[in-house]
C-alpha positions in Angstrom: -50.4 19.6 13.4 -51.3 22.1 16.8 -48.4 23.1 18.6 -48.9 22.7 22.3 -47.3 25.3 24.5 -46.7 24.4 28.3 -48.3 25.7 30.9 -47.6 28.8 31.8 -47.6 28.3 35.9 -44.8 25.6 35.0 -42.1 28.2 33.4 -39.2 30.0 35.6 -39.2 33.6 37.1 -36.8 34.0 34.3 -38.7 32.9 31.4 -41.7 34.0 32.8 -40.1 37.6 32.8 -38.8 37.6 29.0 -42.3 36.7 28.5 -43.8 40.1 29.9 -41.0 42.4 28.1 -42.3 40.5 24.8 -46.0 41.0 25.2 -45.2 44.5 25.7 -43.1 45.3 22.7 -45.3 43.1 20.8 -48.4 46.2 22.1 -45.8 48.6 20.7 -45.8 47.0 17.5 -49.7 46.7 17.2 -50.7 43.3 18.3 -53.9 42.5 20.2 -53.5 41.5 23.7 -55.5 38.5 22.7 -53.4 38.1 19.7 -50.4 37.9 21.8 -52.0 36.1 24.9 -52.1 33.1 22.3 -48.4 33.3 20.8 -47.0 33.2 24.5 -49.3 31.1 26.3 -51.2 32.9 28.4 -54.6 34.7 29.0 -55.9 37.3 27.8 -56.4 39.4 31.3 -52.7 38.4 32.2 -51.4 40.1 28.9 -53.9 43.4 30.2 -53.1 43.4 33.1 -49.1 43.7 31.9 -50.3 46.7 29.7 -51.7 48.4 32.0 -49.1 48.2 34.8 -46.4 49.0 32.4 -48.1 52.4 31.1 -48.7 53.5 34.4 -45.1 53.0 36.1 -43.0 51.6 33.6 -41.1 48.3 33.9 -40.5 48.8 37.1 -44.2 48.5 37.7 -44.8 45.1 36.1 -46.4 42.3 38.6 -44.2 39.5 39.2 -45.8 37.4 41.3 -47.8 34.3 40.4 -51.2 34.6 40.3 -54.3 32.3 39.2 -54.7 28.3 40.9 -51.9 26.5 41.0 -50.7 23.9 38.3 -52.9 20.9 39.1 -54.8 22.9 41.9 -58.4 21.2 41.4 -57.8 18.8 39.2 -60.3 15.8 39.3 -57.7 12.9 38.7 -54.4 13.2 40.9 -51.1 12.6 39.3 -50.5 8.9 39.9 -54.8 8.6 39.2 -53.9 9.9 35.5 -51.0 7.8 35.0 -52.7 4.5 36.0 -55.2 6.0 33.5 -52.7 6.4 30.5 -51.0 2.7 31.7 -54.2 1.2 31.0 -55.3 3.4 27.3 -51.6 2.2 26.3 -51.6 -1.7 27.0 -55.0 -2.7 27.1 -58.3 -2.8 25.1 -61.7 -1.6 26.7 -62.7 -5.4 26.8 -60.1 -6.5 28.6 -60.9 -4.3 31.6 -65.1 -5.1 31.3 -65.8 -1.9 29.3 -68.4 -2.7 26.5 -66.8 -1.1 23.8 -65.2 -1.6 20.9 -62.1 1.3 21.0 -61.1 3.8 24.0 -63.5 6.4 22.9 -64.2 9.6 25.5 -67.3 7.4 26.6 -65.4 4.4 27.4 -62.3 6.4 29.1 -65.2 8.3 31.3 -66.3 4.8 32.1 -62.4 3.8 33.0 -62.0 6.5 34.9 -65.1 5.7 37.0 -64.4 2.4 37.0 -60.7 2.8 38.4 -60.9 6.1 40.1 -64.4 6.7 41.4 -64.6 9.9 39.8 -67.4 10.6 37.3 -66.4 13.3 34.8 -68.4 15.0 32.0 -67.5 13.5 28.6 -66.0 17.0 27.6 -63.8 17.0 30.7 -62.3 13.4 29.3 -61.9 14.9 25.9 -59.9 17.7 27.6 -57.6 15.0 29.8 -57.0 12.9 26.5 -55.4 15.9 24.6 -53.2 17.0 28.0 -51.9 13.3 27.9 -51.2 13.4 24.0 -53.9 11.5 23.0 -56.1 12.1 19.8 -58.8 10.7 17.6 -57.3 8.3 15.4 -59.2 6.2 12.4 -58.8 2.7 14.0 -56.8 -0.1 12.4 -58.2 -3.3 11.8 -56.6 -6.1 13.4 -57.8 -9.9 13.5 -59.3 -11.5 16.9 -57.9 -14.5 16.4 -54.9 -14.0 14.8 -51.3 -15.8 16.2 -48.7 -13.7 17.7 -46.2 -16.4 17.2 -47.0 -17.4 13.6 -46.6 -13.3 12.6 -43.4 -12.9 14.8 -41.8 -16.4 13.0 -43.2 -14.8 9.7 -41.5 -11.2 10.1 -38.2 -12.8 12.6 -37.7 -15.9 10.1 -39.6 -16.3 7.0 -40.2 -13.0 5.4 -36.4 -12.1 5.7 -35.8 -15.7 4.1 -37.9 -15.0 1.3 -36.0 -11.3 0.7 -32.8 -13.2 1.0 -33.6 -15.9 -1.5 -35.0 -12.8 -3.6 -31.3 -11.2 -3.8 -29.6 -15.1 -4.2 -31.8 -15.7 -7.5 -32.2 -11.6 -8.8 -35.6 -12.5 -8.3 -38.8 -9.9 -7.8 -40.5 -10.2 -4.7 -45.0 -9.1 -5.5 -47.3 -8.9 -3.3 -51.1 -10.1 -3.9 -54.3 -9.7 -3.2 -58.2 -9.5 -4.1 -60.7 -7.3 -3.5 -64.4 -6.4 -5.0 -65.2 -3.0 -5.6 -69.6 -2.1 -6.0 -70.7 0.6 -7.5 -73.0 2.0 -4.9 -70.5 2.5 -2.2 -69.7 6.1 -1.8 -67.4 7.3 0.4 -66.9 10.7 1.9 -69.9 13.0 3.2 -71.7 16.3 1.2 -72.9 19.4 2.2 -76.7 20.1 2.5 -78.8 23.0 4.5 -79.2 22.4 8.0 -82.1 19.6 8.8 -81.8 18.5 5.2 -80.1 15.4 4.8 -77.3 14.9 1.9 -79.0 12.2 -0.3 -77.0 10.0 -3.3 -78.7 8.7 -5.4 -77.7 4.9 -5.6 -77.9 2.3 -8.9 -78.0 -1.1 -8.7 -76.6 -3.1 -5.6 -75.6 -5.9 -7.6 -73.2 -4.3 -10.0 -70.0 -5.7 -9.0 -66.8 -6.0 -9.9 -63.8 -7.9 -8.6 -59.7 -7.1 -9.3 -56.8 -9.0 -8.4 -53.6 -7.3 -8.2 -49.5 -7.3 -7.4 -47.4 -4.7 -6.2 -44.1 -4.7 -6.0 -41.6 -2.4 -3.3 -40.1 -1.2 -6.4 -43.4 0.4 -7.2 -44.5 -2.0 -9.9 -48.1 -2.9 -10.1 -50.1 -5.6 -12.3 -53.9 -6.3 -12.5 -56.7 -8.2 -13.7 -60.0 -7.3 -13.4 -63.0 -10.3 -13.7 -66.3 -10.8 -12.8 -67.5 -13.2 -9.9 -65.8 -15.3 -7.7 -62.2 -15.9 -7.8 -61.2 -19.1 -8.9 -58.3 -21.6 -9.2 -59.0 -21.0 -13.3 -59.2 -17.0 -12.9 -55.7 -17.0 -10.9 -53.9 -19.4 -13.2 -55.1 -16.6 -15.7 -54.0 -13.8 -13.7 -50.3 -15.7 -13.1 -50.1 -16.2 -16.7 -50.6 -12.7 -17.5 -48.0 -11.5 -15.0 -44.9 -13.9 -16.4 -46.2 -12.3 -20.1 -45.5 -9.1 -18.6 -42.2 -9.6 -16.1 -38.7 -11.0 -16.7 -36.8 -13.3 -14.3 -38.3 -15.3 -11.5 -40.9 -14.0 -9.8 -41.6 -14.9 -5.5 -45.4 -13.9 -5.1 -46.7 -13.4 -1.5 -50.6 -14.3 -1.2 -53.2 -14.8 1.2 -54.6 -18.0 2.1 -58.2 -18.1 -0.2 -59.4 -21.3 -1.3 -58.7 -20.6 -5.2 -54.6 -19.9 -3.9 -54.9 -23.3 -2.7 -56.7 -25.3 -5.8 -54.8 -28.1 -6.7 -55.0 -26.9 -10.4 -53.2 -23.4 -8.8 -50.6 -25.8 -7.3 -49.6 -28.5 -10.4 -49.3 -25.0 -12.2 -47.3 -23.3 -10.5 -44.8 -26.7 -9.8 -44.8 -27.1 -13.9 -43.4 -23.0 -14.0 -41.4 -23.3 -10.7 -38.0 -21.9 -12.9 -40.6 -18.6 -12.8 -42.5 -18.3 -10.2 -42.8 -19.3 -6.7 -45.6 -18.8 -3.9 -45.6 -17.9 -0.5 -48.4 -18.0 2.0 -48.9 -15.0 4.8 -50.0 -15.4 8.0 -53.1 -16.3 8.9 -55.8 -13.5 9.3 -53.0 -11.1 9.0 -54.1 -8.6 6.1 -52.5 -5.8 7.3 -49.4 -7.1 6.3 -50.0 -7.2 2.8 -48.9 -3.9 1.6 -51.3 -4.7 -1.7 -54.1 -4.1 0.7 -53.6 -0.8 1.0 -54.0 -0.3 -2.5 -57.2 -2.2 -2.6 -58.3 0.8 0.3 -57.2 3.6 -2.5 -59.3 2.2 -5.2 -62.4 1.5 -2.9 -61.9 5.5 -2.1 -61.3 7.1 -5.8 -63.5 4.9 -8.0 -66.3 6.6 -7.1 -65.3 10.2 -6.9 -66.8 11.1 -9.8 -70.3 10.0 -9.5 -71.4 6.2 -9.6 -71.9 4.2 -12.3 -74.8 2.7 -13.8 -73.7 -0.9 -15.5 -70.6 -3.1 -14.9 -68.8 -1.8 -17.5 -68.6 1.1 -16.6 -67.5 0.3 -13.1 -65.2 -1.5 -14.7 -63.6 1.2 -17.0 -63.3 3.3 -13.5 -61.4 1.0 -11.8 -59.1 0.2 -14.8 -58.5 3.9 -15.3 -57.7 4.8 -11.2 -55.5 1.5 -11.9 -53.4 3.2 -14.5 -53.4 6.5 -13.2 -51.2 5.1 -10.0 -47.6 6.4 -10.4 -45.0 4.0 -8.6 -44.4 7.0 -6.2 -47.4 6.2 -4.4 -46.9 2.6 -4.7 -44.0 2.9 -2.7 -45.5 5.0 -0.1 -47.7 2.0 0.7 -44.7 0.5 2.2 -44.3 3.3 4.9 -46.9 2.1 6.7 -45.9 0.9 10.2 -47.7 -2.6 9.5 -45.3 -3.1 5.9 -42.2 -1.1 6.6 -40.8 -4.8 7.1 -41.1 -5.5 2.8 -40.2 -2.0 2.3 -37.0 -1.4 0.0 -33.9 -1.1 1.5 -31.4 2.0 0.3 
């Protein structure tokens, strides 16, 4: 993290003075004047020309008037311009205001800008306003078009807290589930090579595949099943079998809302073992609620690390072993993220 120090021009006479006595014993002690012009804050040629006014009269002689352009002397967006600026980065998306693209990139804020202000800037110069503001580049998270505000405020208001309540009632686990396929020529990541020489993988098979279902738990338990193909109403019944085998009590398991969830073969099953397991359905096109997603990003990122493999069992042995390598540490620290703090335990 990069510690931002305030402007200089914006400090008191008094602070502004400590700051000169320090520069100067820190030149007693051997620091650069650059060295120090970056611990306090300022530039380089003020930090000099302290030096030099100090060895030829002394304290006495040391400038203490304020020099350079004024705090937002110049600037291209005024004060209420750049707030308007930040109102709009903060509530709205680029499409909302006509700008084709996708996140507020510098491009798209330099078109904002234009759009709002009438000011064209270089894209540096945006880059430059965003990090004054306390904006920075951010890996974006995915979140449905289409999906219902309502349906996910009853779901984390009403029903999720009803299902954790029931949960404590019956001494019942709560899991989460999900699916995911994982291919073995996806590599992740990026490799060094000389300079106009591209960094080339060599890739096997597209077609080798294979596909895991899993359930986490915000006591850092974790179950899997690995299979081949398309999940089914069969393959889950499997999967649910396996995890009674290998739990105790009653068991509330939170899934998404694929077709093989839904099978009625899924649902006389689960009414037949409803002393052991019940099943709850989360919101529509709302993945990132789903802490066991987070997981499925984890293996997608390690499976690979190593090289890729050449035949399905082997991708299958990978993800089997990054499977049991997970500690329940890092299980729970799913549950920190903003999107799941909701399901996370409470001590």
């Amino acid at each position: 993290m990069t510690i931002e120090l305030p402007d200089a021009r914006s400090l008191s006479d008094e602070v502004l003075e400590a700051l000169r006595l320090r520069a100067l014993r820190g030149r007693e002690l051997g620091f650069t004047e650059a060295d120090l012009a970056g611990i306090l804050g300022v530039s380089t040629e003020t930090v000099c020309r302290w030096s030099v006014a100090f060895s030829t009269g002394g304290v006495e002689a040391l400038p203490h008037e304020r020099t350079g352009r004024p705090q937002g002397a110049g600037a291209a967006l005024g004060e209420e311009q750049a707030k308007q600026i930040q109102q709009i980065l903060d509530t709205k998306c680029p499409e909302e205001v006509g700008i084709a693209a996708a996140l507020w990139s510098r491009k798209a804020v330099r078109q904002l800008i234009q759009n709002q202000c009438g000011v064209t800037l270089a894209v540096r110069t945006v880059g430059k306003y965003l990090r004054r503001w306390g904006y920075t580049p951010k890996k974006p998270r995915r979140h449905a078009r289409k999906q219902d505000p309502e349906e996910i405020r009853q779901w984390l208001e009403h029903t999720y807290p009803a299902i954790e309540k029931r949960a404590q009632e019956e001494h019942a686990q709560i899991h989460w589930c999900d699916e995911t396929g994982i291919v073995a020529d996806q590599c992740s990541g990026s490799g060094y090579a000389k300079k106009g020489i591209p960094a080339t993988v060599e890739l096997p098979d597209p077609h080798i595949k294979i596909n895991m279902v899993s359930s986490i738990t915000n006591a850092g338990k974790l179950r899997f099943m690995t299979y081949p193909q398309t999940m089914t109403g069969v393959r889950f019944i499997a999967f649910l079998e396996r995890l009674l085998r290998s739990t105790t009590g009653k068991l509330l398991l939170i899934v998404d809302r694929l077709k093989a969830h839904q099978d009625d073969a899924v649902k006389a099953w689960v009414a037949k073992h409803a002393e052991r397991l019940e099943l709850f359905e989360l919101p529509r096109r709302a993945p990132e609620r789903n802490p066991d997603e987070y997981l499925n990003n984890d293996l997608k990122r390690a499976v690979n690390d190593k090289g890729l493999p050449n035949s399905r069992s082997e991708l299958r042995s990978r993800v089997q072993h990054v499977m049991r390598t997970i500690i329940p540490l890092h299980i729970l620290s799913y549950f920190l993220h903003p999107c799941v703090q909701y399901a996370a335990a409470i001590t």
